[in-house]
C-alpha positions in Angstrom: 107.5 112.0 49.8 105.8 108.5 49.9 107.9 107.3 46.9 111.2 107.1 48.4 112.1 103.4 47.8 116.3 103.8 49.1 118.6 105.6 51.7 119.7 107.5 49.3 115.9 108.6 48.4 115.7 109.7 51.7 117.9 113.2 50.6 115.8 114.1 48.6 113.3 114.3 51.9 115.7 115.8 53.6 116.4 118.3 50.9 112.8 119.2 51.1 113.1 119.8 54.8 116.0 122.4 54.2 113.7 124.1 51.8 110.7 124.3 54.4 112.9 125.3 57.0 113.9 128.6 54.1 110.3 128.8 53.1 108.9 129.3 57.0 110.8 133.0 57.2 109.3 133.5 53.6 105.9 132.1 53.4 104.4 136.2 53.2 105.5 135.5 49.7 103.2 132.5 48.7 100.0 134.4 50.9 98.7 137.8 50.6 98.9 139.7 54.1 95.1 138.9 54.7 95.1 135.2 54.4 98.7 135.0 56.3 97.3 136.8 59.4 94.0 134.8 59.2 95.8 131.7 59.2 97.9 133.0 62.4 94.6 134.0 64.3 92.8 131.0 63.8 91.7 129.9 67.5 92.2 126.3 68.3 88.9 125.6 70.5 88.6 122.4 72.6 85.7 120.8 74.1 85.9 118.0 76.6 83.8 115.4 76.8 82.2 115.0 80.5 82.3 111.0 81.1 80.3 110.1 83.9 83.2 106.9 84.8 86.5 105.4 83.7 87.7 109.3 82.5 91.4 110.3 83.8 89.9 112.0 86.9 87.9 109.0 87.8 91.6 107.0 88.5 94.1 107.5 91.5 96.8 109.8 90.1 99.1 106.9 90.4 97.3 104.5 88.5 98.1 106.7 85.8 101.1 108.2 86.2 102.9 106.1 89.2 105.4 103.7 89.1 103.3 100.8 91.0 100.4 101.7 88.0 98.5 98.0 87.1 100.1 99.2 83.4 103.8 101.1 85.1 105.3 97.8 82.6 104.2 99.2 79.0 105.4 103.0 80.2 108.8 103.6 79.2 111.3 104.5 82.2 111.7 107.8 83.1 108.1 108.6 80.9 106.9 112.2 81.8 103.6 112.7 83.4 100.5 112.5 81.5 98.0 113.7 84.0 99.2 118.1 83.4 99.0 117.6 79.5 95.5 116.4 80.3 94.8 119.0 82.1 96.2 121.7 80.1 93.2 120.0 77.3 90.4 120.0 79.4 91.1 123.0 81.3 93.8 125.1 79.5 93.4 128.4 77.7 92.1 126.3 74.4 89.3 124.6 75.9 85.7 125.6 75.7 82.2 125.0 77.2 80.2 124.9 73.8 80.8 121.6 71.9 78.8 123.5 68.8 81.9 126.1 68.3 84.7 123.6 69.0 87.5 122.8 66.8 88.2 119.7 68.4 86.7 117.0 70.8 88.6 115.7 73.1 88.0 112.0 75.2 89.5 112.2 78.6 90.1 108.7 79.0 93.2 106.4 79.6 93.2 104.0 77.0 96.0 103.1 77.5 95.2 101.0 80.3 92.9 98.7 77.5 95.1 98.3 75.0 95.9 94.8 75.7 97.4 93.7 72.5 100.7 92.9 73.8 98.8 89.5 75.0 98.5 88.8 71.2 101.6 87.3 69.4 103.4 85.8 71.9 105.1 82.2 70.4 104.8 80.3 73.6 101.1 81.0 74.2 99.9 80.1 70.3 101.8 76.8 70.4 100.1 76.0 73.7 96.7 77.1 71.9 96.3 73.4 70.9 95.7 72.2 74.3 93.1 74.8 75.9 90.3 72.3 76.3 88.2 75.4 78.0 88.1 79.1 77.4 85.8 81.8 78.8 86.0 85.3 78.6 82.5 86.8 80.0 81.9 87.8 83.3 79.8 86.0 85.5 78.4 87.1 88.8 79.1 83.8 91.2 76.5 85.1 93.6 73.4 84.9 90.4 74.1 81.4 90.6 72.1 79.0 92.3 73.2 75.6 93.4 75.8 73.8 93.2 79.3 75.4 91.3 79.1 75.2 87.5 80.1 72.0 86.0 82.4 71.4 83.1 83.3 68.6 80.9 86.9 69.3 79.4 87.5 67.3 76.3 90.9 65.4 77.5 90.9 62.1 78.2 93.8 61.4 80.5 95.3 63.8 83.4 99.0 62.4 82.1 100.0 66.1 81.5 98.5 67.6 84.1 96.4 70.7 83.8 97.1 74.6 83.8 94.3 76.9 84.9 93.9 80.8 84.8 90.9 83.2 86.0 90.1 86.6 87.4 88.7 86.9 90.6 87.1 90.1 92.6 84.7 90.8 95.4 83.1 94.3 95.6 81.8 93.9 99.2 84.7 95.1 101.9 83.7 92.0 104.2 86.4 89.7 105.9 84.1 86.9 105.8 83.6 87.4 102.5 87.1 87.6 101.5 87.5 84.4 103.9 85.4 82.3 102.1 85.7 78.8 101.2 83.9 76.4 98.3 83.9 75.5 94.8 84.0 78.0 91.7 83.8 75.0 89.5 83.6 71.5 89.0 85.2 69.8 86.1 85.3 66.4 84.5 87.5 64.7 81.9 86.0 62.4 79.4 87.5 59.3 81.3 85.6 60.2 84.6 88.9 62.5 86.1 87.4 65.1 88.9 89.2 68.4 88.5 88.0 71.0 90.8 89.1 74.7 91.6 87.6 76.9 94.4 89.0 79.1 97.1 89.6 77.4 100.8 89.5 80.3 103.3 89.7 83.3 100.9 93.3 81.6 99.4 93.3 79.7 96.0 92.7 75.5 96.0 93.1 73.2 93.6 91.8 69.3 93.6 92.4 66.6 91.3 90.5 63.1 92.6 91.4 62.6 96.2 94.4 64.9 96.3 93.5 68.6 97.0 96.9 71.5 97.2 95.4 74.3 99.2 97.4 77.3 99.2 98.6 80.6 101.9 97.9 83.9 101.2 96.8 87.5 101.9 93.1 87.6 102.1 92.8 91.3 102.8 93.6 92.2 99.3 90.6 90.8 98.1 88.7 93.7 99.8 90.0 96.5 97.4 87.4 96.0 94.6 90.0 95.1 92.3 90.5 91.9 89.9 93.8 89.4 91.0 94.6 86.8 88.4 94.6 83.8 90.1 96.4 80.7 88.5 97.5 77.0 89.2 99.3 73.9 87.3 98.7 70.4 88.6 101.0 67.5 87.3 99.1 64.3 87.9 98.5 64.4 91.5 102.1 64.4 93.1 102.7 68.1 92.3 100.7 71.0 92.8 101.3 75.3 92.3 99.2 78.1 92.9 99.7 81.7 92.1 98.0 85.1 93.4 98.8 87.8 91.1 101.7 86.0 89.4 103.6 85.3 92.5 103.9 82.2 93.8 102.2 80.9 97.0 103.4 78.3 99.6 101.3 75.2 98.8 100.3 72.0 101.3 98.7 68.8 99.6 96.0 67.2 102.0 92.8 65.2 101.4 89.7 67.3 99.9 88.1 69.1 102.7 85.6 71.7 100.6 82.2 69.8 100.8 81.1 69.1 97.3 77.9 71.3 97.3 79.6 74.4 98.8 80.1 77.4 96.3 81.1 80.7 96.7 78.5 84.2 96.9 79.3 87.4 96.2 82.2 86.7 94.1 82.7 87.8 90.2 85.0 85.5 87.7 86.1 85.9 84.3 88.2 84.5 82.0 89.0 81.0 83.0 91.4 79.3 80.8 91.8 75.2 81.6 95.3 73.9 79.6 95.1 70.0 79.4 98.9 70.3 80.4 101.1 70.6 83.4 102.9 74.3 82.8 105.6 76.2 84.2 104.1 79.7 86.5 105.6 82.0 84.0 103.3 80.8 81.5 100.7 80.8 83.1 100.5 84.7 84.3 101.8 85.1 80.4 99.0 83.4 78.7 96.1 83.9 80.9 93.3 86.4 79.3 93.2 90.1 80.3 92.1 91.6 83.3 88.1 92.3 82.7 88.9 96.2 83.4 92.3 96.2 81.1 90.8 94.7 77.7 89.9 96.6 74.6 86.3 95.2 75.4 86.1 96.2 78.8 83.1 97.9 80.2 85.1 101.5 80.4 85.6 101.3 76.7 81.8 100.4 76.0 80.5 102.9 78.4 82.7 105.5 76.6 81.7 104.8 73.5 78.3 104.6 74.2 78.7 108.8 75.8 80.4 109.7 72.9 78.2 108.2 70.4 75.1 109.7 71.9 76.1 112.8 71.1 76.0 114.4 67.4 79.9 115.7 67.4 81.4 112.7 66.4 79.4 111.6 63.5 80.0 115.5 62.5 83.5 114.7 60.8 83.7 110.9 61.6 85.9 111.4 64.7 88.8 113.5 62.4 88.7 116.2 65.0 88.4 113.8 68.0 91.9 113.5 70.5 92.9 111.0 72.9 95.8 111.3 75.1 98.0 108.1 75.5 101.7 110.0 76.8 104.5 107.5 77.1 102.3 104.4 76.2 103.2 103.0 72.9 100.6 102.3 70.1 99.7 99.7 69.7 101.1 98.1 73.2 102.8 94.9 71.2 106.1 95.9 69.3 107.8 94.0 66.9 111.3 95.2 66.2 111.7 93.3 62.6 108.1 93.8 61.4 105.4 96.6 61.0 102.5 95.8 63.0 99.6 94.1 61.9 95.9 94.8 61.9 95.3 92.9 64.9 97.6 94.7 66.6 95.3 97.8 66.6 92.8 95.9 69.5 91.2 99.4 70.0 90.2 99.7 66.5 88.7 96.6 66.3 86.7 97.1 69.5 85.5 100.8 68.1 85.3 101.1 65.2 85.7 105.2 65.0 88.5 104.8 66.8 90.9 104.4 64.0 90.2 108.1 63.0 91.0 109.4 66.3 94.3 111.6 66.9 96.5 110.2 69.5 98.9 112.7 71.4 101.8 110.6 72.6 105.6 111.6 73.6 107.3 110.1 70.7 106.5 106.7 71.5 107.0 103.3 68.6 104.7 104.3 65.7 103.5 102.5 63.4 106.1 100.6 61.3 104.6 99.8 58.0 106.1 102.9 56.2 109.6 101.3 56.2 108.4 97.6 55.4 106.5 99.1 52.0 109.9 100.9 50.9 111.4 98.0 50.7 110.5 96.3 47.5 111.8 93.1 48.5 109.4 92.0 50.8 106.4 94.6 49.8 103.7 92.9 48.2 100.3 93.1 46.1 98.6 92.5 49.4 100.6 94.7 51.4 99.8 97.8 49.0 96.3 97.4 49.4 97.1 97.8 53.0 99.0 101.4 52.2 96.0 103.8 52.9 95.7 102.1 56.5 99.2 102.6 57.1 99.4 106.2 55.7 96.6 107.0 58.5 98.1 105.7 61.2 101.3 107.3 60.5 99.3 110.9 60.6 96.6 109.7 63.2 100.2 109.7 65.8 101.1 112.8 67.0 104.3 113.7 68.7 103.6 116.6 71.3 106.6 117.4 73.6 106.4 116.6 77.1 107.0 118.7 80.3 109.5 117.3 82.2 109.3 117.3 85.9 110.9 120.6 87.8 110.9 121.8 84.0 109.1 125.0 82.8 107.4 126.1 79.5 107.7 129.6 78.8 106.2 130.7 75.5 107.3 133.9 75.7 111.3 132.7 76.3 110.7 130.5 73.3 109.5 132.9 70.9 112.5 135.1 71.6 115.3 132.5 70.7 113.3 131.8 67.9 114.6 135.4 66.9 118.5 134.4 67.3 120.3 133.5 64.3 120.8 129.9 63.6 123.7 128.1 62.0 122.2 125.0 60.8 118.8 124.4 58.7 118.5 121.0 59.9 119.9 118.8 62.6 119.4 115.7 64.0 120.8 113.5 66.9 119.5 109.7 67.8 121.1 106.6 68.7 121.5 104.6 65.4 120.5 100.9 65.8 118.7 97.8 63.6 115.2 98.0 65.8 114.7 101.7 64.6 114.7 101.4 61.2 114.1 105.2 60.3 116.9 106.0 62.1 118.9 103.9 60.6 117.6 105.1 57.1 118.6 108.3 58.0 122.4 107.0 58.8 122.8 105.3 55.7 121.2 108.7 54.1 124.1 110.6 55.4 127.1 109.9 52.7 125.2 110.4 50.1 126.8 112.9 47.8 124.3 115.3 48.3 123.7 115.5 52.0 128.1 115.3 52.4 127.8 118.7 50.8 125.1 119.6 53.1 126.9 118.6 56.2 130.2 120.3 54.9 128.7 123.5 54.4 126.9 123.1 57.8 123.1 123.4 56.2 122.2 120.1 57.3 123.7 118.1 60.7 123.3 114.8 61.6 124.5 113.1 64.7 124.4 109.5 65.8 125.7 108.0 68.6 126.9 104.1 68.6 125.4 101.8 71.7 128.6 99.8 72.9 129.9 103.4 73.1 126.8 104.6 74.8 127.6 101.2 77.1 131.0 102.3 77.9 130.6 105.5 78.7 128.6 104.4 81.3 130.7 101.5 83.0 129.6 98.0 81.0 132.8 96.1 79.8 132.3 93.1 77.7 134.5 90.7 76.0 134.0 91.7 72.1 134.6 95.9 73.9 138.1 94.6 75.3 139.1 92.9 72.2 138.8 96.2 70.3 140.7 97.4 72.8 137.9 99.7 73.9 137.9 98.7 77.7 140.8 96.4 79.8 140.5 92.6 80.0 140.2 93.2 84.1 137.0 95.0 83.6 135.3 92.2 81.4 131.8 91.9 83.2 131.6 95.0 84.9 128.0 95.9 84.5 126.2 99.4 83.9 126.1 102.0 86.6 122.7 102.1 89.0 122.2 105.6 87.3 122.5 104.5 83.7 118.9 104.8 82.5 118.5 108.4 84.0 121.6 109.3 83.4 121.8 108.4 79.4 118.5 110.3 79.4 119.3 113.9 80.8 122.7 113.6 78.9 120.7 112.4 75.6 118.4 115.7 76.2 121.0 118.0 77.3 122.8 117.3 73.4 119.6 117.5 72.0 118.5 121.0 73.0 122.2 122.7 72.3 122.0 121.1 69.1 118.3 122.4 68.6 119.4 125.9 69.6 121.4 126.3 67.0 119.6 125.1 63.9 116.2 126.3 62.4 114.2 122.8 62.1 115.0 120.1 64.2 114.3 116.8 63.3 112.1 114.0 65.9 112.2 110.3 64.6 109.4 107.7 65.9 111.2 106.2 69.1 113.0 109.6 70.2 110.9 109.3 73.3 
């Protein structure tokens, strides 16, 4: 199967599948009675790991599966609920109190939420890389330190381009004098004697450059909730001044300094501080700063973890093989590339635990790993690339598609075994929306007038069906130049945009096809990105 090098290769898979789908009603044949029933009886037994912090039941329900979630942006729209499929693990009728006769071992953690890789990659950030003249990424404890605010000496010599700063900010105690509180969080000092300073002025971000200070208006409440806020300013030369509380901009007054110079703040936590010796735009600097502490693949959930699982003798049993974690709608790994597999630093989690990379990951057909398509093509596979095959191979099996619950939707085992008793008229079939980004989709199109599969498709064995996205925009309302010119939609209805509906709608209908296509053929075929 890992040969196939061409579309048309990809019939011969597909030719396979129609033989599996004959050989499932037939596989008494290859297996005397005994082992067949053995195989059928063989209990699935599921031990849960009992983390003392940072496990899905240590989260607000809508952390996790909300739409105002710190991570609702890497969650595709309409993304079933992860929290019952959890449950159904820890809890279900496959889970069990004795780790010693378990099949499996499964980590009830989100980690999801510390997958932060999507902060790799990004063009904008690495050309700006050049001019980070300071970069810290461990948390300190302001209130540990004694004296004045830490000082700096940031290797730029003039404040022509203005600076660009980025931290994270948190208070645990719930006081409003805390969260009110003004002075320095540190003192900064070009190599041509330039005073850069940047503190908090009544719980609310400030920022002072020489004799000019830009003090900012905010919501000092929010500091009360325990959380981290990303906090982050851009200063060009002195005339102009931002500041930012959670990415959103704040209305900002210049005045003359006003913090006294000793002052610093207690009770406070910071971590990574980035200092750009350049005046940016806001965008970029919410973009580029460093991960939250909590949402990193080094955070202190992810080491605490580690060190409860490690303690235990289960997972250097088979290396972790039998170990699950649950990510639901969240791809892996968080950054996608459309035109190129991932690469190894992609996988953040990996790199931060080691046995993680033998883990099984549950997910709800989210973006796989790519790498399979970019070795089958020969043009740009390499001598270096197919010493990375093994890697890829595993993370191809270490993703497992499991199908989700929808909401108000049931599951009824019984019900499914008895249309698994009706006669079918297909052995294989297939439906998707064909496009360049989804590459083993569009394998699988090209695959489809090759001699052999026409003759599949005429004598109904083997069904594919693809639908075409300007026609998927049509259907529902969009009307675009190129669409008129085809005479697909009226030049008066050039820029009418999508319905409000279109997302949810595209889905159920999407479904809907799906399942009266499935109920008619014997294997149905899922694709990475089927969601």
């Amino acid at each position: 199967i890992w040969q196939w090098r061409a579309s048309q290769d990809i019939s011969r898979l597909i030719t396979f599948f129609v033989f599996l789908a004959e050989a499932q009603s037939v596989s008494k044949v290859f297996l005397d009675n005994k082992a067949y029933e053995a195989i059928k009886a063989r209990e699935v037994r599921i031990f849960t790991y009992k983390l003392p912090a940072c496990s899905f039941e240590h989260f607000d329900p809508e952390e996790i599966d909300g739409s105002g979630g710190r991570r609702g942006a890497v969650f595709h729209p309409g993304r079933p609920p992860v929290l019952p499929i959890h449950r159904k693990l820890a809890y279900g009728r496959y889970a069990t109190d004795d780790p010693r006769n378990a099949t499996h071992f499964y980590i009830p953690a989100p980690f999801f939420l510390w997958d932060d890789s999507e902060k790799l990659g990004k063009e904008v950030c690495d050309k700006a890389e050049k001019y980070i003249v300071f970069k810290d990424h461990i948390e300190r404890s302001l209130g540990e330190e004694s004296g004045s605010p830490p000082r700096l000496t940031l290797q730029v010599e003039s404040r022509h381009e203005g600076f660009t700063f980025s931290l994270w900010l948190r208070t645990l105690q719930e006081s409003a004098a805390i969260a009110q509180a003004t002075g320095w969080l540190l003192h900064a000092q070009t190599t041509r004697g330039d005073a850069l300073k940047i503190g908090l002025k009544a719980g609310c971000p400030v920022i002072a450059l020489e004799e000019v200070q830009f003090a900012a208006e905010c919501n000092t409440s929010t500091w009360t909730d325990g959380r981290w806020h990303l906090v982050a300013g851009i200063l060009a030369n002195s005339s102009m001044g931002r500041l930012l509380f959670n990415n959103k901009d704040l209305v900002v007054t210049r005045e003359q300094p006003s913090i006294e110079e000793s002052s610093s703040l207690q009770g406070w936590d910071r971590s990574g501080l980035v200092i750009w010796g350049v005046a940016k735009d806001s965008k970029f600097a919410g973009m580029c700063s460093q991960p939250a502490p909590d949402e990193s693949s080094n955070s202190t959930c992810v080491r605490s973890i580690r060190a409860v699982v490690e303690a235990q003798p289960w997972l250097h049993r088979r290396g972790g093989w039998d170990h699950i974690v649950l990510f639901g709608g969240a791809d892996y790994p968080h950054r996608f590339d459309p035109l190129h597999p991932s690469g190894d630093q992609d996988f953040v989690l990996e790199e931060s635990w080691p046995a993680f990379k033998n883990f099984v990951l549950l997910h709800f057909g989210s973006r796989t790993e790519r790498c399979l398509a970019h070795f089958s093509d020969p043009r740009s596979s390499s001598p270096e690339n197919q010493l990375s095959m093994p890697d890829c191979h595993r993370r191809v099996f270490q993703t497992i598609t499991i199908p989700p619950v929808l909401k108000d939707e049931g599951f009824d085992c019984a019900k499914m075994a008895d249309r698994a008793k009706v006669p079918r008229s297909h052995r294989v079939a297939y439906r998707g929306l064909s496009y360049v980004a989804m590459v083993e989709r569009s394998a699988f199109n090209s695959a489809a007038s090759e001699a052999t599969l026409m003759q599949y498709q005429f004598t109904g064995s083997f069904r594919l069906e693809f639908t075409n996205w300007t026609h998927e925009l049509l259907k529902n309302g969009v009307c675009r130049q190129h669409m008129a010119f085809d005479g697909l939609c009226p030049w008066s209805q050039v820029g009418r945009s999508r319905n409000e509906e279109f997302g949810k709608g595209r889905m159920l209908s999407m479904r809907k096809r799906a399942l009266e296509l499935w109920a008619q053929t014997e294997l149905g075929l899922v694709l990475p990105g089927d969601g």
